[in-house]
C-alpha positions as CSV (number, residue, x, y, z in Angstrom):
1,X,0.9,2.4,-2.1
2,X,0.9,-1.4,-1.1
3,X,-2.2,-1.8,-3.1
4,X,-0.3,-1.5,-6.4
5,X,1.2,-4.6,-7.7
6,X,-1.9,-6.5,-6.6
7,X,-4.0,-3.8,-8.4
8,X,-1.9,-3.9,-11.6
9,X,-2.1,-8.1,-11.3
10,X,-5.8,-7.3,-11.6
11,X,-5.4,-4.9,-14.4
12,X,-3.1,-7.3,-16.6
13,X,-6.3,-10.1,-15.9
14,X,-8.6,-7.3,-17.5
15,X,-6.8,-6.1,-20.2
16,X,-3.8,-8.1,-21.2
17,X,-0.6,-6.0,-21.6
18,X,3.4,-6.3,-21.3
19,X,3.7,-4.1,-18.7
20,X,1.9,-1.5,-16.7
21,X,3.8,1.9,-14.7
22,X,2.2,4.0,-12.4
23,X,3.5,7.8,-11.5
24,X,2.3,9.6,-8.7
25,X,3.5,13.0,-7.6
26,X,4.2,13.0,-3.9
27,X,5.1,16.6,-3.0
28,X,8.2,16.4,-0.3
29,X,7.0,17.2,3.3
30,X,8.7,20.4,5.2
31,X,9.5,18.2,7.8
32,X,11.4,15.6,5.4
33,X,13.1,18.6,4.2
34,X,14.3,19.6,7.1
35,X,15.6,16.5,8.0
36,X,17.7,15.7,4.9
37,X,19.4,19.3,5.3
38,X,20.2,19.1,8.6
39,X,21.8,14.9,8.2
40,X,23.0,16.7,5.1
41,X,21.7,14.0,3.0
42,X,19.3,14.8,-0.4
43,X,16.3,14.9,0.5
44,X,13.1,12.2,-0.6
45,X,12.1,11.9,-4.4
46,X,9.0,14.2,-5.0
47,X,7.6,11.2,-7.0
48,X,7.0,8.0,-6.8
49,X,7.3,5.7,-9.7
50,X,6.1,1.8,-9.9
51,X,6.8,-0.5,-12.8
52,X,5.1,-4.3,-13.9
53,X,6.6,-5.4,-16.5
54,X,6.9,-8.7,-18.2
55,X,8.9,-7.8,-21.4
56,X,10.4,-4.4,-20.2
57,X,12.2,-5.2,-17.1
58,X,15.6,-4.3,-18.4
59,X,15.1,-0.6,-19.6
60,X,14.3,2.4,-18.3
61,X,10.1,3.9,-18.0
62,X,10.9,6.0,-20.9
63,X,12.6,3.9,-23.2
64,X,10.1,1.1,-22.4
65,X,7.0,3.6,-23.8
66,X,9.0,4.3,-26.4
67,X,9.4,0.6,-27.5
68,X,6.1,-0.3,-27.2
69,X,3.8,-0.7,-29.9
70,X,0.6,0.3,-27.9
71,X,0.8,2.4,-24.8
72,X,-3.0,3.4,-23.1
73,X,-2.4,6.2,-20.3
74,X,-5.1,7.6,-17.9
75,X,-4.5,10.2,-16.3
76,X,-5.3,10.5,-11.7
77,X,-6.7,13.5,-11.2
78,X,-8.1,16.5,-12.7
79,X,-6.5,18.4,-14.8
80,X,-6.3,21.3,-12.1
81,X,-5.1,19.2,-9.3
82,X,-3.4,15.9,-11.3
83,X,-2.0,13.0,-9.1
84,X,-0.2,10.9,-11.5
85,X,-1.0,8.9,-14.3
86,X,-1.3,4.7,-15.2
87,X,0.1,3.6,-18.5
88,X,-0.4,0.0,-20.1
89,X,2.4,-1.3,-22.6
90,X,1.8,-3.5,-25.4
91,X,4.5,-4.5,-27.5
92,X,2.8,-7.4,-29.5
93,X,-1.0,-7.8,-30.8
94,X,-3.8,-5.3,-31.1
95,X,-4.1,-1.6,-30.2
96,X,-6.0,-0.8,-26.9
97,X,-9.6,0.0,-27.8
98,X,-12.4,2.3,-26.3
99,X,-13.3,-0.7,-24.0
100,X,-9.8,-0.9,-22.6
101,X,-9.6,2.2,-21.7
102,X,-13.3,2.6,-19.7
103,X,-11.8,0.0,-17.8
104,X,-8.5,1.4,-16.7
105,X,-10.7,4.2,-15.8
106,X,-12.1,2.1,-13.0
107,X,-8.9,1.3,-12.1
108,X,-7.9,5.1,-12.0
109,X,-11.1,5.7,-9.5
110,X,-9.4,2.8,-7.1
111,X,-6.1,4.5,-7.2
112,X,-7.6,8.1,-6.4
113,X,-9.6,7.1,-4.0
114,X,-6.6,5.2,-2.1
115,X,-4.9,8.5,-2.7
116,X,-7.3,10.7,-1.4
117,X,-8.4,8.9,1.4
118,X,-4.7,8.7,2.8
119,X,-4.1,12.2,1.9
120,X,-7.0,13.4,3.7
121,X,-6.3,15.6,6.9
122,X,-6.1,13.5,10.4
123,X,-7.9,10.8,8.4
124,X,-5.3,7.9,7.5
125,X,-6.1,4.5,5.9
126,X,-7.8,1.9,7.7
127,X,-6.4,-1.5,7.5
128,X,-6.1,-5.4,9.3
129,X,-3.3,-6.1,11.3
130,X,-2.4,-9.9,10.5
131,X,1.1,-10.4,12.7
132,X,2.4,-8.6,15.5
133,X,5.8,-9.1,16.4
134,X,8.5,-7.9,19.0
135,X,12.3,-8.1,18.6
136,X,15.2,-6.7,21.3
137,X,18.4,-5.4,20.5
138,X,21.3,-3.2,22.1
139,X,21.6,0.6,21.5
140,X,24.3,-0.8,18.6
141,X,21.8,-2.5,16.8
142,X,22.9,-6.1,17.7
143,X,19.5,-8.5,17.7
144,X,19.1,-10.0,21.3
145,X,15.8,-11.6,21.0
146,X,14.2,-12.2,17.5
147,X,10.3,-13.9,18.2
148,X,9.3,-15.8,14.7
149,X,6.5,-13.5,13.4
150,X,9.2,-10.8,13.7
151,X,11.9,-12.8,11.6
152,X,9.6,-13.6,8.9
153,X,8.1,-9.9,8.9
154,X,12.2,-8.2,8.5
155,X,13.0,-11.6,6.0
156,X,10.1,-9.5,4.3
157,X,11.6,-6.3,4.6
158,X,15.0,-7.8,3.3
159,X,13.4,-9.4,-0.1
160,X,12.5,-6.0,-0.4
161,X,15.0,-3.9,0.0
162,X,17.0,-6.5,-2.1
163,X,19.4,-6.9,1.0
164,X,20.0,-9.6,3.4
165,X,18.9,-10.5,6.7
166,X,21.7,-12.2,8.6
167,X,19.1,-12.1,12.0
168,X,22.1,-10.6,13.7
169,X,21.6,-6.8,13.6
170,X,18.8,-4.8,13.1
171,X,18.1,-3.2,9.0
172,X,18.6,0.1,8.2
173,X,14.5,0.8,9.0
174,X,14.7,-0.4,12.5
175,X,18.5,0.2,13.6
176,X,16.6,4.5,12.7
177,X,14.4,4.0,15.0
178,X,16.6,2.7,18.0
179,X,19.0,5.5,17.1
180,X,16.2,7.8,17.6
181,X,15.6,6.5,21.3
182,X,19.3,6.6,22.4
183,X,19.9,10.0,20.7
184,X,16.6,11.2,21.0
185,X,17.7,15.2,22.1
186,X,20.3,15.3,18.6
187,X,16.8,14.6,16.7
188,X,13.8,16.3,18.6
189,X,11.8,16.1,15.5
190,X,12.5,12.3,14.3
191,X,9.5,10.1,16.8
192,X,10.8,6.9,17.2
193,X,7.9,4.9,14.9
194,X,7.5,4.5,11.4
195,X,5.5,2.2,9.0
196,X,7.1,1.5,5.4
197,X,5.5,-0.2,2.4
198,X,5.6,-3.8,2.2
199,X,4.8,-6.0,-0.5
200,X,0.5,-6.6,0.2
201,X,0.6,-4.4,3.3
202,X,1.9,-1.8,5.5
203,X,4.9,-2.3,8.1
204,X,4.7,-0.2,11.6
205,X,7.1,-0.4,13.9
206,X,8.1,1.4,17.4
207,X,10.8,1.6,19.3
208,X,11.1,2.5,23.0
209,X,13.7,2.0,26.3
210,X,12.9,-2.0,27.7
211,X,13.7,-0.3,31.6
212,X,12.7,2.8,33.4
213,X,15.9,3.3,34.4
214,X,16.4,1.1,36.9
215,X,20.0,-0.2,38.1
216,X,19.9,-3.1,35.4
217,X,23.0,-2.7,33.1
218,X,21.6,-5.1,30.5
219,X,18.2,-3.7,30.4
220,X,19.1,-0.2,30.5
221,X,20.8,-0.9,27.1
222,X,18.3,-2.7,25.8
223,X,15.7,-1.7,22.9
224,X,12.8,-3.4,22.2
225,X,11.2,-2.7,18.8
226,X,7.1,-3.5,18.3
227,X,6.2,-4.6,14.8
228,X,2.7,-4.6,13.0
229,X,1.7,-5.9,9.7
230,X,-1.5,-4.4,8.5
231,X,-3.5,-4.8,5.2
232,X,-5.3,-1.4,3.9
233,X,-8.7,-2.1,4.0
234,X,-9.2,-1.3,0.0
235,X,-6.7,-4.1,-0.5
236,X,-8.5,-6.6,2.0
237,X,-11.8,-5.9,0.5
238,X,-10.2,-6.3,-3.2
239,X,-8.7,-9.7,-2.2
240,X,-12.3,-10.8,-0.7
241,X,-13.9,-10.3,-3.7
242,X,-11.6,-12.6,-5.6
243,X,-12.8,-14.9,-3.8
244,X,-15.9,-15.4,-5.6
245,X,-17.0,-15.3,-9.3
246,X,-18.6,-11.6,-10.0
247,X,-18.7,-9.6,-13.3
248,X,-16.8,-6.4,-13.5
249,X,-19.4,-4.5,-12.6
250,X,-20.8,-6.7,-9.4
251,X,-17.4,-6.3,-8.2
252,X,-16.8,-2.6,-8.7
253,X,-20.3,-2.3,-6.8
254,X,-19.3,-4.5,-4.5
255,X,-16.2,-2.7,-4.0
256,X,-17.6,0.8,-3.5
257,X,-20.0,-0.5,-1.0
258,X,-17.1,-2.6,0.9
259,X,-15.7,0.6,1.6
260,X,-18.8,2.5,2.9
261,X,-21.9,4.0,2.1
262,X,-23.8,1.3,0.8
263,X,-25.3,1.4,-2.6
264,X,-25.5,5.3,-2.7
265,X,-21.4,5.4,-2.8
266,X,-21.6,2.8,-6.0
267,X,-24.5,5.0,-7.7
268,X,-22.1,8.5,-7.2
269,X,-19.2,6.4,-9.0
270,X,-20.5,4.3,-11.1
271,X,-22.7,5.4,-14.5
272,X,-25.5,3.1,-14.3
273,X,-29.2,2.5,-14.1
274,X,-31.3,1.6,-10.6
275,X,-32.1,-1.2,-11.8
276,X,-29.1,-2.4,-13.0
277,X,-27.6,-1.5,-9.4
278,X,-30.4,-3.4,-8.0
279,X,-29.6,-6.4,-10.0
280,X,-25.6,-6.4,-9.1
281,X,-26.7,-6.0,-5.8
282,X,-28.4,-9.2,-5.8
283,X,-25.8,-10.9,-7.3
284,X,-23.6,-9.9,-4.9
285,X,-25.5,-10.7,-2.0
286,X,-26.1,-14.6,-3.6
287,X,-22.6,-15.2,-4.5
288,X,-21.3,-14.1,-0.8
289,X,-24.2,-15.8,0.9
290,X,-25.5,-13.5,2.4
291,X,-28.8,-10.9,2.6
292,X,-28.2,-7.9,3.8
293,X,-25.4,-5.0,3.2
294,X,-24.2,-5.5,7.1
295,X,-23.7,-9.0,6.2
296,X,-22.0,-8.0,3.3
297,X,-19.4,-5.8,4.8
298,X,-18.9,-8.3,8.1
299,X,-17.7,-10.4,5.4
300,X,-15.7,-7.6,3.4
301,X,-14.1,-5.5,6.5
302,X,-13.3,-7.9,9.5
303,X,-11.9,-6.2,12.5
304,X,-10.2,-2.7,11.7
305,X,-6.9,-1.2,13.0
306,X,-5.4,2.3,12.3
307,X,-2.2,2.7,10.2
């Protein structure tokens, strides 16, 4: 869910508000289960709650709607199979309208679509990969080599996780994974990788022995832990299009055909005419300088990694 706060910043541009939340409901995984009864620990939330707000920082999601003098909610979903809702505050000015809400109804379609896609079976999202990194550290977790891309990436991780970073030992995220290569036989189901939600992108990480067990002391006890920073493609493709001045609806269409299928995917989502499509098409193509829908997409989707 790294696309959220830069897709509420967009929703706040397109219809002002005091603060936005988003719910999603994130059934727990067997596996996670599992896990949490075995460390005896409770096991992961089965939602996931996400909160932007300007006026509302200092009470709780519930009291907040309460407060407000406007709330908008949209629901993700059907009402079979619901994912979650979105839900705009205003505590000052006018009531949402009619228009407000067909536009956080885009916004819902970006959301579901992020959710389906990384929900989908064997599928995963695509994304960028804009640092790689490497770090070492002993079996204890004390940092012996820490390159720059990987400092900044865990200074990241820290602002985060509202801790700090000393550069001394390993966080909590990576000092899991090196206990999962030492101990690997206590924890047969725990891999030693992992990716967590950054702020704008997704962290990976993997851990693995730096010897093959030869008769070095020092690197027999040594870690190394691989870092990637990628970008979900959706999030890339969103952050392209700010680049240039489109309507609303040139970007949505240009959003839709960023991620695949050309004008056909925009005409399934979108309620409009041919020749309106046409015309945003165009527009598209002018403002991004180019003439064709490959050029368009080497602009919108540079090189691809999986997550």
């Amino acid at each position: 869910m790294t696309i959220i706060p830069d897709a509420l910043e967009l929703v706040r541009e397109l219809i002002p508000n005091s603060a936005s939340q988003l719910f999603l409901h994130a059934p727990r995984a067997p596996e996670e289960v599992q896990e949490a009864t075995v460390l005896g620990v409770l096991p992961p939330p089965n939602g996931y709650f996400y909160g932007d707000a300007a006026n509302f920082s200092s009470v709780a999601p519930g009291e907040a709607r309460a407060r407000a003098a406007h709330v908008l909610a949209v629901q993700l979903g059907s009402n079979a199979a619901p994912l979650g809702t979105v839900t705009l505050l205003r505590d000052e000015g006018p009531a949402f309208d009619q228009d407000d809400e067909e536009d956080l109804g885009r916004v819902a379609n970006y959301f579901e679509y992020a959710l389906r896609n990384a929900d989908s079976a064997g599928a995963g999202l695509s994304g960028v990969i804009e640092d790689e990194a490497m770090l070492l550290s002993t079996i204890g977790g004390d940092i012996l080599f820490l390159s720059d891309s990987a400092g900044a990436l865990l200074d990241l991780l820290a602002s985060q996780e509202q801790q700090v970073f000393d550069r001394r030992s390993l966080p909590p995220f990576c000092l899991r994974m090196v206990e999962s290569v030492v101990h690997g036989e206590r924890y047969p189901w725990r891999l030693p990788a992992g990716t967590l939600d950054l702020a704008g992108g997704v962290l990976e990480a993997r851990a693995q022995w730096m010897s093959s067990g030869g008769q070095d002391a020092i690197h027999s006890r040594t870690v190394g832990i691989f870092l990637k920073y990628v970008v979900p493609m959706p999030l890339r493709i969103w952050r392209a299009l700010g680049s240039v001045e489109l309507s609303p609806q040139q970007m949505e269409v240009a959003f839709w055909m960023g991620l695949g299928g050309g004008r056909d995917a925009a005409r399934s989502r979108m309620d409009v005419s041919d020749a309106v499509l046409r015309d945003c098409v165009k527009a598209v193509y002018e403002k991004f300088g180019c003439t064709s829908e490959a050029g368009l997409l080497a602009i919108l989707r540079p090189s691809v990694s999986r997550m």
